[in-house]
N, C-alpha and C positions, 0 to 999 in steps of 0.2 A: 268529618271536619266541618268545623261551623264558616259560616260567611266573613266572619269578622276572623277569624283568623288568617283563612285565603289570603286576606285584601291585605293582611299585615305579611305575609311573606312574600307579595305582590311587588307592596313594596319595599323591602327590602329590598327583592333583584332589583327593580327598576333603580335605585339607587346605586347598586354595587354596578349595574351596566352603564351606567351612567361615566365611569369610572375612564379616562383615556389609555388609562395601563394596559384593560384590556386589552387592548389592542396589540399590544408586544405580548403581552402574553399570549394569545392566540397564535402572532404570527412565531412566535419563537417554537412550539409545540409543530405548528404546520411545516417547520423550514429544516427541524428537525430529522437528521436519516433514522431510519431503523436501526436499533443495535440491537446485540444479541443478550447484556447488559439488561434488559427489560423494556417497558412502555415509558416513554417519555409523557412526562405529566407537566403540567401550567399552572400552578397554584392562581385560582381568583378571588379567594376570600370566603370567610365564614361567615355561614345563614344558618341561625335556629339549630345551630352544631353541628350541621352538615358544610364541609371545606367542599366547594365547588372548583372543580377541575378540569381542564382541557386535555382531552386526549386525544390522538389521531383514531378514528370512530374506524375507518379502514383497518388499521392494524389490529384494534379491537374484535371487529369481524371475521376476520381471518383468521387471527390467534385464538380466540375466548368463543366467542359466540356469535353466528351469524344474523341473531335474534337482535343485537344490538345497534338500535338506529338510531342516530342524532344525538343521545343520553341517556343515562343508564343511573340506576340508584344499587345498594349493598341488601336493600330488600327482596329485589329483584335477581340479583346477577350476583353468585355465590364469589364469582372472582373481584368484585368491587367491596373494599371494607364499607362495614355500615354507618361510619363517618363519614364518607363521600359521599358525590353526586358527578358524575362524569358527563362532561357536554363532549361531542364533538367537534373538535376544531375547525374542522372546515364547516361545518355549519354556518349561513353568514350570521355574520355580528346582530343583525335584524330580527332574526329568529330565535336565538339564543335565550331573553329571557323570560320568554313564551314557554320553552322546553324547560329550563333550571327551574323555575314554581312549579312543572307538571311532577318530576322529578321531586322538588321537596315535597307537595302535599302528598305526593304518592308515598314517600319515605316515612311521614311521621303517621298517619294512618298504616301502611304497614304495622309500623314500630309498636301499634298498641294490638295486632294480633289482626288484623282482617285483612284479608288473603287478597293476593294479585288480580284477581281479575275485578272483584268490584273495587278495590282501591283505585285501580286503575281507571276503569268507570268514572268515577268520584273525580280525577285528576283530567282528565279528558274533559268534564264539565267544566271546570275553574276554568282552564286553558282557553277550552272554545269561549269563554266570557269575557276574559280577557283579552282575546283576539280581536272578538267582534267590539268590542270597547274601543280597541286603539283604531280598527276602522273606520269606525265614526267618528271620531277623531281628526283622522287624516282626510275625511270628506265633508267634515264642517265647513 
């Protein structure tokens, strides 16, 4: 994945987080009980065709996979369709769309055939770019 793509699905989260719904959509996902019915989902919006979703990250560990920390993409995680992107709900709101780009670029690199763990590689680099951006940011 190129530079100039990254920074366009940058921002797009940064813009979908930006969003106040969020925030009931998180907490309605969080406040949710477990049913036997299935995973309660939070619909947060479509990025690059992937619908990003909140799901209780707990219940997904438990039930699916222990492997599953923070967010999860359908490249990765055979029980995640490959439309989604799964964040954790209780994740704070802070972190969130740090993890949703690590999540998409990891997804659309998957999508054209190269394998989890350099994809993943590839998406741990954007993310930590991104991190350290917004800290310098918050310490200007």
């Amino acid at each position: 994945m190129n530079q100039q793509r990254a920074d366009e699905l940058w921002s797009q989260v940064q813009a979908l987080f930006a969003s106040r719904s969020l925030v009931k959509a998180q907490r309605d996902v969080v406040s949710q009980p477990t049913t036997d019915k299935g995973l309660v989902k939070g619909y947060l919006g479509n990025i690059a065709g992937f619908e990003l979703v909140f799901v209780n990250g707990h219940e997904v560990a438990v039930k699916r996979s222990m492997d599953f920390i923070e967010g999860g993409n359908g490249f990765r995680y055979h029980f995640i369709p490959k439309s989604e992107v799964w964040l954790d709900a209780f994740v704070h709101l802070s972190q969130l769309p740090f993890i949703a780009v690590h999540e998409l670029i990891e997804s659309e690199i998957m999508a054209t055939g190269v394998g989890y763990d350099k994809a993943h590689a590839q998406a741990n680099d954007y993310e930590r770019e991104y991190r350290r951006a917004a800290l310098r940011r918050e310490w200007a």
